[in-house]
C-alpha positions in Angstrom: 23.7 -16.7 -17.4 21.4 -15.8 -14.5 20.9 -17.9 -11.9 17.3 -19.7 -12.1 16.7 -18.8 -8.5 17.4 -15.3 -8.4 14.1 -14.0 -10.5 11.6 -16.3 -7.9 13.9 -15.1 -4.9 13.3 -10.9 -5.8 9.3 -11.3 -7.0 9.2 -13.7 -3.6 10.6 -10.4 -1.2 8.3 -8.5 -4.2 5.3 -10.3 -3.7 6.0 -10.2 0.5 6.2 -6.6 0.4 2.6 -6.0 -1.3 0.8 -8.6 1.4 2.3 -6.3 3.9 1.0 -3.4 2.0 -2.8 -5.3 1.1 -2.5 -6.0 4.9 -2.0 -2.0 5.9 -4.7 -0.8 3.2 -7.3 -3.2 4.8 -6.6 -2.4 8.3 -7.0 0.4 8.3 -9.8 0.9 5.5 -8.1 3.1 3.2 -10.8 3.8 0.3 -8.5 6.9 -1.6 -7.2 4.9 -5.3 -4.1 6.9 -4.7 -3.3 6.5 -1.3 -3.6 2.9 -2.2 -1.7 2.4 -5.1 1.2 5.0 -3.8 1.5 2.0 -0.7 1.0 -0.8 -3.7 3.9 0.5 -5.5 5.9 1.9 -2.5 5.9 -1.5 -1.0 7.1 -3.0 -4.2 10.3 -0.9 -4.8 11.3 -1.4 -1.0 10.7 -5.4 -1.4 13.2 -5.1 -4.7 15.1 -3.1 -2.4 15.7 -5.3 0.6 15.7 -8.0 -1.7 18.8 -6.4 -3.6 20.4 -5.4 0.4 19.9 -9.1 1.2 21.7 -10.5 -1.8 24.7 -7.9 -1.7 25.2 -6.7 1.8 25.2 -8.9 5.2 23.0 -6.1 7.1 19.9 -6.6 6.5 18.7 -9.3 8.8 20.1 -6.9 11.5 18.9 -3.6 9.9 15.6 -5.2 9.7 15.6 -5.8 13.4 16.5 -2.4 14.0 13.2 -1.2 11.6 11.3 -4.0 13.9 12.2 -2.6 16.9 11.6 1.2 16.1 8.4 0.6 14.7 6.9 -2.3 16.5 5.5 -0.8 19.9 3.6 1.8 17.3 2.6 -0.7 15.5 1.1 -2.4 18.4 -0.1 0.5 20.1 -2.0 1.3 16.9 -3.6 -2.0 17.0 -4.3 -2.0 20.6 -6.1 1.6 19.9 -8.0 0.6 16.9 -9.6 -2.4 18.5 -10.0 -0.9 22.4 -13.5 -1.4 24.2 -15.6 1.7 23.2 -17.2 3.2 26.8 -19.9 5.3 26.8 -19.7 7.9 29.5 -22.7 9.4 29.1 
């Protein structure tokens, strides 16, 4: 018998993963139908994924840290860049 909560827990780290991924394709306007249903679908399989880590394994709160941490000053830098003052120096 499976456990009632197990099907909401997976589509809920499912369902996560694609915000993150509608979040990406409109920050940084991404118009190409495959560039945004390879991210739709990527981010699904690595929301099943963590999903499955996080059930089975005790790493993943400190993997995920790790991911955070590598990522994260990119990922602001990237933000910081996109939405910097433009000067004219002409």
């Amino acid at each position: 018998m499976i456990n009632t909560l197990v099907i909401p827990t997976m589509l809920l780290f499912v369902l996560n993963a694609i915000i993150g991924a509608i979040a990406y394709i409109f920050f940084w306007s991404i118009k190409d139908r495959n560039v945004i249903i390879r991210q739709l679908v990527l981010a699904g399989i690595a929301g099943y994924i963590y999903w499955y880590m996080y059930n089975t394994y005790t790493i993943p709160n400190s993997l995920i840290s790790v991911v955070i941490g590598w990522f994260a000053p990119d990922f602001i830098e990237a933000v910081m860049e996109k939405y910097k003052p433009k000067h004219d120096d002409t």
